[in-house]
C-alpha positions as CSV (number, residue, x, y, z in Angstrom):
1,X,-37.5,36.0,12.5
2,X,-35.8,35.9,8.8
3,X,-33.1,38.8,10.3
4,X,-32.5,36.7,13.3
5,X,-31.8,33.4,11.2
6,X,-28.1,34.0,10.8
7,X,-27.3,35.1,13.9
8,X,-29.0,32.2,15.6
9,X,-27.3,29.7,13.1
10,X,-24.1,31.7,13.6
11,X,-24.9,31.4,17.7
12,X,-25.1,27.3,17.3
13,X,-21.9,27.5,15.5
14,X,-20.0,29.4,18.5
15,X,-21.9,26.7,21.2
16,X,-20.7,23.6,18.8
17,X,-17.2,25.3,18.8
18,X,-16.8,26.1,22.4
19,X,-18.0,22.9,23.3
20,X,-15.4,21.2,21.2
21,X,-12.7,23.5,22.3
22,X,-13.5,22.3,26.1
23,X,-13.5,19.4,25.2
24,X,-10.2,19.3,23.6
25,X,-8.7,20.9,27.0
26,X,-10.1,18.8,29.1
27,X,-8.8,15.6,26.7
28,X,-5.4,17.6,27.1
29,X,-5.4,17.8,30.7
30,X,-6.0,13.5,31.7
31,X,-3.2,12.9,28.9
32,X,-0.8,15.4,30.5
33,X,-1.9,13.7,34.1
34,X,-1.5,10.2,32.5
35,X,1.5,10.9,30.9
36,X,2.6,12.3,34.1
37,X,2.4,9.6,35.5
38,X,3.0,7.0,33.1
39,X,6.9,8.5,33.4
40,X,6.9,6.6,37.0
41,X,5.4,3.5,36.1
42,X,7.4,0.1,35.8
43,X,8.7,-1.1,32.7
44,X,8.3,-4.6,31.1
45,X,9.4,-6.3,27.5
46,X,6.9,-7.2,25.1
47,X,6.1,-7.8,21.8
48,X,4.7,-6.5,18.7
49,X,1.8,-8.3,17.3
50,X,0.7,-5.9,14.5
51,X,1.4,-3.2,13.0
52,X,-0.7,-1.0,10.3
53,X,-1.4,3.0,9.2
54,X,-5.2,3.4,9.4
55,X,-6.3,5.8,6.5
56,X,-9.8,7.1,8.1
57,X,-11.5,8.8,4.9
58,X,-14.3,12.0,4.6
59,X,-16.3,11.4,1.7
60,X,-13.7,10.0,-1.0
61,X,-11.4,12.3,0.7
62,X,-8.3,11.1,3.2
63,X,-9.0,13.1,6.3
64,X,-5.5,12.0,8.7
65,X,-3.9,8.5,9.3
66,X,-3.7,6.8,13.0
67,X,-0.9,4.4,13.2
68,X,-2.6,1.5,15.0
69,X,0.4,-1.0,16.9
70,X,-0.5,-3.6,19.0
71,X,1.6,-5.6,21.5
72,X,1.3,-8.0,24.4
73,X,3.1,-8.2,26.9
74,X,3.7,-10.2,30.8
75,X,3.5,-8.7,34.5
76,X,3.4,-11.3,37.0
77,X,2.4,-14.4,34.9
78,X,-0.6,-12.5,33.6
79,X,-0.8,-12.0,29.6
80,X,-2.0,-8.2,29.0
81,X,-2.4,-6.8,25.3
82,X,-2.1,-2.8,24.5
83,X,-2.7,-0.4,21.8
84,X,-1.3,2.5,23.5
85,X,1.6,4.5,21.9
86,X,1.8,7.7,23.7
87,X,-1.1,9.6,25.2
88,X,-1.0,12.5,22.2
89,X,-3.1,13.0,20.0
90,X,-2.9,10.0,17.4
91,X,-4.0,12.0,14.1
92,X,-1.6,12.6,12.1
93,X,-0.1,12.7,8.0
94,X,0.7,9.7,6.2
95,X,4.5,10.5,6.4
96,X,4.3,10.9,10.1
97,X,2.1,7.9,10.6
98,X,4.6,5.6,8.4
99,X,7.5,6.6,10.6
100,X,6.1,5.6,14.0
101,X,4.5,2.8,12.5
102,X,8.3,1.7,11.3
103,X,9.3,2.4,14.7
104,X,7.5,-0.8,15.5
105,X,7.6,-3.6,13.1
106,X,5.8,-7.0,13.7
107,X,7.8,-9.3,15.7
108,X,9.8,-6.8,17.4
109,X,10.8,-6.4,21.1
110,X,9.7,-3.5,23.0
111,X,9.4,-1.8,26.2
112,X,6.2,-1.3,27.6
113,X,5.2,0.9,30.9
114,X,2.7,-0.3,32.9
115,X,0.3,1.2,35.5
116,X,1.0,-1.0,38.6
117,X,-2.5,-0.6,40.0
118,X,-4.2,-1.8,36.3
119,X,-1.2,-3.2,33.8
120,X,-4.1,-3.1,31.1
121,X,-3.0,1.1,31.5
122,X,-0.3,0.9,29.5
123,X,2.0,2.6,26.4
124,X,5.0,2.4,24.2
125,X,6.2,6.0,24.9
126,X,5.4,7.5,28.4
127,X,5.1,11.0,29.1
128,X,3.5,14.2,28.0
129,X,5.4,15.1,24.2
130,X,2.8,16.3,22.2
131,X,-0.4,16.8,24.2
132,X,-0.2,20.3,23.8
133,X,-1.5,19.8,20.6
134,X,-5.1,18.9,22.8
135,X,-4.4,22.7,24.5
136,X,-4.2,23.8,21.1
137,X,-7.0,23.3,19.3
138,X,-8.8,23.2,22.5
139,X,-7.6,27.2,22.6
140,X,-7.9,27.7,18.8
141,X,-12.4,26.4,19.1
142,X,-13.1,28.5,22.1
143,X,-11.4,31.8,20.1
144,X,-13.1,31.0,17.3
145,X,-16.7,30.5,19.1
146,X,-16.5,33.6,21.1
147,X,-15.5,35.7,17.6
148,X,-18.6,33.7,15.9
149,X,-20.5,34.4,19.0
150,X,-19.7,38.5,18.8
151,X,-20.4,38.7,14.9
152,X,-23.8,36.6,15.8
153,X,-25.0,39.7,18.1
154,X,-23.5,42.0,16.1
155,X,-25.3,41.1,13.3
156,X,-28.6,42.1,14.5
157,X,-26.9,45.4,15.9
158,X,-25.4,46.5,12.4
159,X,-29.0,45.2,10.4
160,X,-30.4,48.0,12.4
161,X,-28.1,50.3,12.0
162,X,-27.5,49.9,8.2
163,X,-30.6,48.7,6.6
């Protein structure tokens, strides 16, 4: 059992990577419908009620930064309040965070598309710019699984082989 460990390990690996990597594409393909559609939906004014980077941390470590806006906003007498900035991927530097974040100080007027069926659907930026980061990385995992999941066979194989 002691040969097999690694390649079993090795074999969870390539599952948890492949998993993510479908994951990832199918995260890529509702934004890229959404955003789709988002480019057809109406457009209203509203407002910016705050405005913040968001430093998530690993372990002492600063992992990425989320710029976090918030807004409200009016479609037919009814008060709605979004969080939504475009429908990519939201992880980014600190750098890249600051200058979207400054794109949107509090106080300020914005547009705001709205899905007419559900206003709550709503975002600063509609459209599909930078959701192929979601294909991406989605591609990128499923590589990397299948090459983990190769080795992990081939480990066995070669054991044999070479002892």
């Amino acid at each position: 059992m002691a040969d097999w460990t690694p390649a079993i390990l090795l074999l969870g690996l390539a599952a948890a990577s492949m998993f993510y990597g479908r994951k990832q594409i199918r995260a890529g393909r509702e934004a890229h419908r959404v955003g789709t559609a988002s480019l057809q939906w109406p457009k209203t004014q509203g407002r910016i009620t705050a405005s913040a980077v968001q430093t998530v941390d690993h372990g002492g470590n600063v992992g990425y930064c989320l710029p976090e806006v918030a807004y409200n906003f009016t479609v037919e007498s009814m008060t709605y309040a979004g969080s939504a900035i475009a429908f990519r991927n939201p992880q980014s530097t600190k750098k890249a965070a600051t200058a979207i974040v400054a794109r949107y100080p509090v106080g300020s007027e914005v547009t705001v598309s709205y899905d007419p069926s559900y206003p709550g659907a709503c975002v600063l930026e509609p459209g599909t710019e930078g959701v192929h980061s979601f294909f991406m990385w989605g591609r990128v995992s499923i590589f990397l699984g299948i090459a983990m999941a190769i080795v992990a066979v081939a480990i066995p194989i070669l054991r044999k082989m070479y002892p």
